[in-house]
C-alpha positions as CSV (number, residue, x, y, z in Angstrom):
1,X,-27.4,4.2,64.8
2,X,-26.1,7.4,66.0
3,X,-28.4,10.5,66.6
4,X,-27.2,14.1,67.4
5,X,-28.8,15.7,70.5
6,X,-27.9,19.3,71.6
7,X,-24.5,18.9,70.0
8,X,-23.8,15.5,71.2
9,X,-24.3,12.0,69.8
10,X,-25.9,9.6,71.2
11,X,-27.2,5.9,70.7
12,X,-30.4,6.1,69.3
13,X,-32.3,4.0,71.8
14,X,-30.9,6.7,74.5
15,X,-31.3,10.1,71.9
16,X,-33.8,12.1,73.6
17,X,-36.0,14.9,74.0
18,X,-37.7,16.6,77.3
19,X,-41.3,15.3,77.3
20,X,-42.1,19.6,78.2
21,X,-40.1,20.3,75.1
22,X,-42.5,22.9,72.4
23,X,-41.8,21.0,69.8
24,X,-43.8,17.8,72.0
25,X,-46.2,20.1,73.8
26,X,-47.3,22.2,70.4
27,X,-45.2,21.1,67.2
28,X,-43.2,24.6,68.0
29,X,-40.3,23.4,66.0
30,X,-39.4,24.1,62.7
31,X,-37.5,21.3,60.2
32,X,-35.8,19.9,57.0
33,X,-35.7,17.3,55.5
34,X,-32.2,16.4,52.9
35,X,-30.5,13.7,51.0
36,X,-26.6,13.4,51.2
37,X,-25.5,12.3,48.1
38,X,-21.5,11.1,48.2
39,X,-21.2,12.4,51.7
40,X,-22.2,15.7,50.7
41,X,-25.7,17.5,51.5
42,X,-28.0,18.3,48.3
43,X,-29.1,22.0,48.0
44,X,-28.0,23.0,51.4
45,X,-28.0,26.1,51.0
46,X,-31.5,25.9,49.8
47,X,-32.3,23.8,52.8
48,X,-30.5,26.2,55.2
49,X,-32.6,29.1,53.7
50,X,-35.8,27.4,54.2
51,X,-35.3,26.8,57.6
52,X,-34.2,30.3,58.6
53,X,-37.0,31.7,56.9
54,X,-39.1,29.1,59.0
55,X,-37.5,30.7,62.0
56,X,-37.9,34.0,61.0
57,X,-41.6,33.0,61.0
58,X,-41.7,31.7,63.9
59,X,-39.7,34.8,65.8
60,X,-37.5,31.6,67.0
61,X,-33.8,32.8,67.2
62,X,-31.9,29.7,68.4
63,X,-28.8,31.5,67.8
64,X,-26.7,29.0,65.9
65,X,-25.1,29.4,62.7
66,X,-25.9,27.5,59.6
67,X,-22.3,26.5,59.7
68,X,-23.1,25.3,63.2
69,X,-25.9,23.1,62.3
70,X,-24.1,21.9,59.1
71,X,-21.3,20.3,61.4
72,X,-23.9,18.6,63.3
73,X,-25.2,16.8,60.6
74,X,-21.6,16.2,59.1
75,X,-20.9,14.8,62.2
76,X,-24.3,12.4,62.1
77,X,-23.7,11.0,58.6
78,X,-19.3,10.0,59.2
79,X,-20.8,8.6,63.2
80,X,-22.9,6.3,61.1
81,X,-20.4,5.7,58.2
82,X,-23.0,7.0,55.4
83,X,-22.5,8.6,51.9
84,X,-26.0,8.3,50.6
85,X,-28.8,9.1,53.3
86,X,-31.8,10.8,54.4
87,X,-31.6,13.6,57.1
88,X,-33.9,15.4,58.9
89,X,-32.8,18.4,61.0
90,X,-35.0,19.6,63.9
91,X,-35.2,22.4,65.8
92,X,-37.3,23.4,68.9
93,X,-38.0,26.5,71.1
94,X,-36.9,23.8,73.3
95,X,-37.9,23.8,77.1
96,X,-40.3,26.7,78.7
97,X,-43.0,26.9,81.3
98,X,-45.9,25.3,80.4
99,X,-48.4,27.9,78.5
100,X,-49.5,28.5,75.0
101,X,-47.6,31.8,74.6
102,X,-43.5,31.5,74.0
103,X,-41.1,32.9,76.0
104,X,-38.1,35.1,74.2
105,X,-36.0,33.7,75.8
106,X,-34.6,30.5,73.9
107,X,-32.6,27.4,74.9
108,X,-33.4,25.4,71.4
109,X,-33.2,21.7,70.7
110,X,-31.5,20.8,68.2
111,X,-32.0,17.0,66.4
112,X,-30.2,15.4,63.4
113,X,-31.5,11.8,62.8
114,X,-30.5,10.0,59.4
115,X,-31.0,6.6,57.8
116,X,-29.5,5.5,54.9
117,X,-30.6,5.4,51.5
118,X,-30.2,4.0,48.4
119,X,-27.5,5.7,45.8
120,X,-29.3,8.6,43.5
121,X,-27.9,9.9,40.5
122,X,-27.3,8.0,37.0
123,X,-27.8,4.2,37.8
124,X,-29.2,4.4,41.2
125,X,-32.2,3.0,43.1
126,X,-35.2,5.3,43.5
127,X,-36.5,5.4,47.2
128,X,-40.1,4.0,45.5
129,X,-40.9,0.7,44.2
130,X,-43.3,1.8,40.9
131,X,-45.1,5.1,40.2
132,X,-47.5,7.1,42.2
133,X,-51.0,6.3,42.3
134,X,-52.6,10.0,43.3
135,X,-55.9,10.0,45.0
136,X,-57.7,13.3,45.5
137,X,-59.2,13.8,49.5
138,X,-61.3,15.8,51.4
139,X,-59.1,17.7,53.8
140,X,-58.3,20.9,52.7
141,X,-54.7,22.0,52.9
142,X,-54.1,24.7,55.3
143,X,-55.2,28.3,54.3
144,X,-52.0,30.4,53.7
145,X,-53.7,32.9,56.5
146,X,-54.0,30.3,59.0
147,X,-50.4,28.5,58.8
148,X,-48.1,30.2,56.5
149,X,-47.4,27.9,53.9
150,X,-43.6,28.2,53.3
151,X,-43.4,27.3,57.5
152,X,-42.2,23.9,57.6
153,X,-42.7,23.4,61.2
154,X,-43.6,20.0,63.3
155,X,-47.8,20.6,62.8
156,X,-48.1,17.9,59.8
157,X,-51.9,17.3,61.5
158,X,-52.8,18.3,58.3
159,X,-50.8,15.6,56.0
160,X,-51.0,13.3,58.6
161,X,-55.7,13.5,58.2
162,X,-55.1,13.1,54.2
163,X,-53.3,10.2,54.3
164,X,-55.2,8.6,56.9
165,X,-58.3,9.0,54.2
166,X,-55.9,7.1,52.0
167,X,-56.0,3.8,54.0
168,X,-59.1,2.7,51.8
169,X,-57.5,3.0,49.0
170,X,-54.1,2.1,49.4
171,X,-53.1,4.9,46.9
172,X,-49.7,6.6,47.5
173,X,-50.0,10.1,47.7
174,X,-52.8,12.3,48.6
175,X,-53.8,15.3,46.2
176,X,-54.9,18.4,48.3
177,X,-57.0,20.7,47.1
178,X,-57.4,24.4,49.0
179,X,-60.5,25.9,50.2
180,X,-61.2,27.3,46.7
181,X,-61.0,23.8,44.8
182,X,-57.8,24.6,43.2
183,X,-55.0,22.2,43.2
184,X,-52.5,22.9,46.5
185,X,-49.8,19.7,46.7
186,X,-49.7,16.2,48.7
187,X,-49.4,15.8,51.5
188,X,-45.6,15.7,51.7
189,X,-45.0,16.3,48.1
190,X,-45.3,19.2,45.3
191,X,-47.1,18.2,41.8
192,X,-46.4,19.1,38.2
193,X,-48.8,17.8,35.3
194,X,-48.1,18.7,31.3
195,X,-50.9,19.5,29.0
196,X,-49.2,19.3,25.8
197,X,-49.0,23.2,25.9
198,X,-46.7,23.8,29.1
199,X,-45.4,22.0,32.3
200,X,-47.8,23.2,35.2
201,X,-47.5,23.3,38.6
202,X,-49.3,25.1,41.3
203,X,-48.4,28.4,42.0
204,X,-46.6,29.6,45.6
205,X,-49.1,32.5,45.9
206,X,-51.5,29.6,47.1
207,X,-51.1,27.3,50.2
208,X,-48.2,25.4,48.5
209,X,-44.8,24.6,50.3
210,X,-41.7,26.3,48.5
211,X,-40.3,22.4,47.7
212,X,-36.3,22.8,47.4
213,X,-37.0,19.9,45.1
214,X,-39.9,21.7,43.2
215,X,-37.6,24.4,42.8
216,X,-35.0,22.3,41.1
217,X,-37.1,21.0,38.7
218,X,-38.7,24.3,37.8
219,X,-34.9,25.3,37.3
220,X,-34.0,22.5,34.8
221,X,-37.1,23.1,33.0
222,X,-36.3,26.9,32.1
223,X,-32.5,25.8,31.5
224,X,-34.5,23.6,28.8
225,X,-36.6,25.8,27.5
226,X,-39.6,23.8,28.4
227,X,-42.3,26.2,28.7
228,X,-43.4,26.7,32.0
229,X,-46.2,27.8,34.4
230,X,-47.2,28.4,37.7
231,X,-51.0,29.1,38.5
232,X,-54.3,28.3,39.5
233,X,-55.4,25.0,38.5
234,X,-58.2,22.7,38.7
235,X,-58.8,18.8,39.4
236,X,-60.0,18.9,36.1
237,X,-56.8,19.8,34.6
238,X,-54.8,17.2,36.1
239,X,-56.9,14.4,35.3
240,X,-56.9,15.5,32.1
241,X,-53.4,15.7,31.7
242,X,-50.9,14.4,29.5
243,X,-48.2,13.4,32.4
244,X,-47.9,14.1,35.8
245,X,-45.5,13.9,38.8
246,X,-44.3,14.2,42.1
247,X,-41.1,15.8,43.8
248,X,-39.8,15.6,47.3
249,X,-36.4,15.4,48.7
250,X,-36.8,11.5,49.3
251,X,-38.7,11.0,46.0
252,X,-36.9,13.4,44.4
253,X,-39.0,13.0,40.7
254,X,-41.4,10.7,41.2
255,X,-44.0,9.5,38.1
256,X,-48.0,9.4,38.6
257,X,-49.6,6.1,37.1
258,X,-52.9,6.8,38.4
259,X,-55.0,9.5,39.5
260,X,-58.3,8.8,41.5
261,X,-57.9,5.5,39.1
262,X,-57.4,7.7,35.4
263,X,-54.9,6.0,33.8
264,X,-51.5,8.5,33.2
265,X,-48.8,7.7,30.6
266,X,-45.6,8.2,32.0
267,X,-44.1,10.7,29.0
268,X,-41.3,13.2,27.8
269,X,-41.1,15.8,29.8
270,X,-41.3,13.3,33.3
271,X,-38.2,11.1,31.5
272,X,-35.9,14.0,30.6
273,X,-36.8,16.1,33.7
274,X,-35.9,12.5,36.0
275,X,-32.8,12.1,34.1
276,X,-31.6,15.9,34.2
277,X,-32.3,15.6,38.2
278,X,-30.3,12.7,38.3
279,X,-27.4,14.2,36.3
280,X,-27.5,17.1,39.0
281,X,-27.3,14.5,41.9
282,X,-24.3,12.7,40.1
283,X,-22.1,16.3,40.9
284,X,-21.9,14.9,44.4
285,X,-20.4,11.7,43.4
């Protein structure tokens, strides 16, 4: 495989970073994860958004244009010879001297690793064997205060201690919960449940990642007039729902067979939802 370093590729065994890089030292880095579908990158512009706004957050200007770092990982995917992959893009503060407090001045690192993946779209092969089983945890997702939740940076500490709790289990996905009780997201996805009245999912004015993926779905909902509604929402109410599930780029939509062990039918709104999404992804093909 071939990974792009700092606008060169390299082998992957010899694809790099400077052991005093920020993004080592602190997690200073902010990233995205995407799926190419055909050779072409899903909602990039979406993607390319997200990650600016991440920088923006971050008061890291790298000073590369999102045409810039679109080459790069156009570059990745035909060195590797791959249509249908995952990608993550990466960037650093890069290199400064060694303290808590950045420097403004930036040299950024810049990382595109990808691997492939199976085709999406109409008659392809979802990333996951069966449907989720979703167990609820005990760490807390991140106050919006604390870590801003729409910063996707390299800190996953906080993903990373709710799926460790999961190792008992052997359950999928962990479902946060925020300080308050109210449903937050997984660890590394966001979750919609429907009552019978309306497809739910948790609202953005909570700790809850702006999902390029969630945003999708929420879009094909409305374009099918399936009534819909962001909010505050308990444990309760997904374990008493009719159907729930998750989304991620990788996962895209992803069924829930289980959570904390409740049974879940897999119904409507998750089948037409799964095949609009994969009637999007066909586009690219």
């Amino acid at each position: 495989m071939q990974y792009h370093v700092d606008g060169e590729l390299h082998d992957a065994d010899e694809a790099t970073v400077n052991v005093r890089d920020r993004g080592f030292l602190y997690g200073d880095a902010a990233f995205e994860t995407l799926r190419a579908y055909g050779g072409d990158l899903f909602e990039w512009e979406a993607h390319a958004r997200r990650l600016r706004e991440t920088c923006e957050l971050l008061e890291l200007d790298h000073g590369l244009t999102e045409d810039d770092l679109r080459r790069r990982i156009d570059e990745t995917l035909a060195a590797n010879d791959l249509k249908d992959a995952y990608v993550r893009l990466s960037v650093t503060r890069g290199v400064q001297p060694g303290k808590l407090t950045p420097s403004e001045d930036v040299d950024p690192t810049v990382v595109v690793i990808v691997k492939e993946l199976p085709r999406g779209g109409r008659g392809g092969t979802p990333v996951w064997d069966d449907p989720a089983t979703l167990q609820t945890v005990r760490t807390q997702r991140v106050a919006d205060r604390a870590i801003p939740a729409k910063a996707k940076t390299h800190n996953y500490l906080n993903g990373i201690l709710a799926r460790l709790e999961l190792r008992a289990t052997g359950a999928d996905e962990a479902l946060m919960l925020d300080a308050d009780g109210h449903l937050a997201e997984g660890a590394t996805s966001n979750l919609f449940f429907a009552d019978g009245q309306a497809l739910k999912t948790p609202s953005l004015d909570g700790p809850v990642l702006p999902g390029v993926t969630r945003s999708v779905v929420v879009d094909l909902a409305r374009s099918e007039e399936i009534p819909i509604e962001e909010g505050t929402y308990t444990l309760d109410d997904v374990r008493n729902a009719d159907e729930v599930f998750l989304t991620n780029t990788t996962w895209e939509v992803r069924p829930v067979e289980t959570v904390d062990g409740l049974d879940v039918e897999s119904g409507p709104v998750t089948r037409l939802l799964s095949k609009l999404y994969d009637e999007r992804v066909e586009e690219f093909y």
